[in-house]
C-alpha positions in Angstrom: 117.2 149.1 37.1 119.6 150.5 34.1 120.1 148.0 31.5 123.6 148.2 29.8 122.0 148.7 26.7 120.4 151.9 27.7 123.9 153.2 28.8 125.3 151.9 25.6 122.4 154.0 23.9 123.3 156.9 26.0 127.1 156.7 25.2 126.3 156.3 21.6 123.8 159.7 21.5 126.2 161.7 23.3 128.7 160.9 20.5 127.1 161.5 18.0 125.6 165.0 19.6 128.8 165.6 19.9 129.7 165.2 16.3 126.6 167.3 15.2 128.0 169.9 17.3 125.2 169.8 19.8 127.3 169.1 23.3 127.6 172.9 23.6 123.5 172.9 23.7 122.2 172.2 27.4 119.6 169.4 27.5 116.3 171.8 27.5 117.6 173.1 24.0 118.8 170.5 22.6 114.9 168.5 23.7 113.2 171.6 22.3 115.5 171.3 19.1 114.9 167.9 18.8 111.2 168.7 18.8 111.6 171.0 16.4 113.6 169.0 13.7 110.7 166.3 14.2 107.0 168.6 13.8 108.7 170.4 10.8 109.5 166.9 9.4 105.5 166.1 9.8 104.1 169.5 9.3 106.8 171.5 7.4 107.7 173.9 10.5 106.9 173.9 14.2 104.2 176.0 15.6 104.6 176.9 19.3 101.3 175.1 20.4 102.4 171.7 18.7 105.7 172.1 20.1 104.5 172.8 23.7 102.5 169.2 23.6 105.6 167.6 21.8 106.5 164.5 23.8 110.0 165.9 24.3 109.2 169.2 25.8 105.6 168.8 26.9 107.0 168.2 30.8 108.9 171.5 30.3 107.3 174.4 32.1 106.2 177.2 28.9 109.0 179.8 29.8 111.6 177.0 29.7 110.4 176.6 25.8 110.5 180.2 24.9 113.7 180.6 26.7 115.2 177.3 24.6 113.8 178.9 21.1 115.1 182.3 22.1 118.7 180.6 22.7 118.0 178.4 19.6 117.9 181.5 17.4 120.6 183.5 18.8 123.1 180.4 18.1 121.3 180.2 14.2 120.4 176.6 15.0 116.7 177.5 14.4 114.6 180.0 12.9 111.3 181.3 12.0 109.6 179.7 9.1 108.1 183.2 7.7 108.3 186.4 9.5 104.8 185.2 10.9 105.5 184.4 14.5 105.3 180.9 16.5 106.5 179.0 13.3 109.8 177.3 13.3 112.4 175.5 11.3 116.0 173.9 11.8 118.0 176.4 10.3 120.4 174.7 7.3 123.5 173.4 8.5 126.7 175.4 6.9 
């Protein structure tokens, strides 16, 4: 059973996605940027192997990742940490 303070939790993240310009994002890329924005917080950029365990994207099937971080970097809301491959970082906000 849905409690009404899960909805009102619900209602109140899909504000303020919508405030940090995140509605536009489908829910696999905004979960793998999420992810993102939490390992570089704890390790200073998120390598692809920690981010396919993350607890946000770890049910996601691999492709589904790479296809979110491949969108993710088009739109500039990511990007990698080096020119070394499979480490990321939330890009800076303008």
């Amino acid at each position: 059973m849905i409690n009404s303070t899960l909805i009102e939790l619900k209602k109140l993240l899909n504000s303020m996605e919508n405030d940090f310009g995140l509605n536009s994002l489908s829910e696999l890329e905004r979960n793998v940027l999420y992810a993102i924005q939490d390992l570089e917080k704890e390790n200073g950029a998120a390598k692809t192997g920690h981010l396919l365990d993350h607890e946000f994207t770890a049910n996601m099937s691999r492709v589904s990742v790479f296809r979110g971080i491949k969108t993710l970097e088009k739109l500039n809301k990511i990007k990698r940490k080096t020119s070394k491959r499979g480490e990321y970082i939330v890009s800076p906000s303008d």
